[in-house]
N, C-alpha and C positions, 0 to 999 in steps of 0.2 A: 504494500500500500504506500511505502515511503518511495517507492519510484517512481510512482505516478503522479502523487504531490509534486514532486521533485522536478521532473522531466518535463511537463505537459502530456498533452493527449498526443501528439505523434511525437512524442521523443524528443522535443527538444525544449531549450526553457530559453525563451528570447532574450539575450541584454540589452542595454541601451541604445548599443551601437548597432545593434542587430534590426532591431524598431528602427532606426533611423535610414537603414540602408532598404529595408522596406519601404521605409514613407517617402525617400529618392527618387526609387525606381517607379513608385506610383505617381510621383511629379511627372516622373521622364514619360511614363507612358500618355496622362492625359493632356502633356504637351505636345508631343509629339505626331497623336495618335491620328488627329483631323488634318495633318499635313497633305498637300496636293501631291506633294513628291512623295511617289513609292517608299527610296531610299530611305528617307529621313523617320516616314511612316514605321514600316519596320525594322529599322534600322535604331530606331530606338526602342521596338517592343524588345526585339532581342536582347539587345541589351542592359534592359529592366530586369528581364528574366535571367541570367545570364549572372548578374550582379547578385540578386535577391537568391537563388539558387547560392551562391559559394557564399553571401553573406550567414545563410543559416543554415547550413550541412559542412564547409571546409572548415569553419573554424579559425579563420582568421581573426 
């Protein structure tokens, strides 16, 4: 029961830094997202995801 306390519900327990690089990539995406250019369009989703993926699984 104390690793679920502990962890969260999928394993992870968010820090500061970790929320922050979330709320980032949630900027990047709804700035980016109504762009006319392709590029910039998904060029920024991936990147969001990309970011937010190693912010909260590598461990950095």
């Amino acid at each position: 029961m104390f690793f679920l306390a502990s962890a969260g519900p999928f394993g992870i327990s968010p820090t500061t830094d970790q929320l922050i690089i979330i709320n980032l990539s949630a900027i990047l995406v709804g700035v980016t997202f109504n762009s006319p250019k392709k590029v910039i369009k998904w060029g920024g989703l991936v990147i969001a995801v990309v970011t937010a993926t190693c912010g909260l699984w590598c461990g950095h």
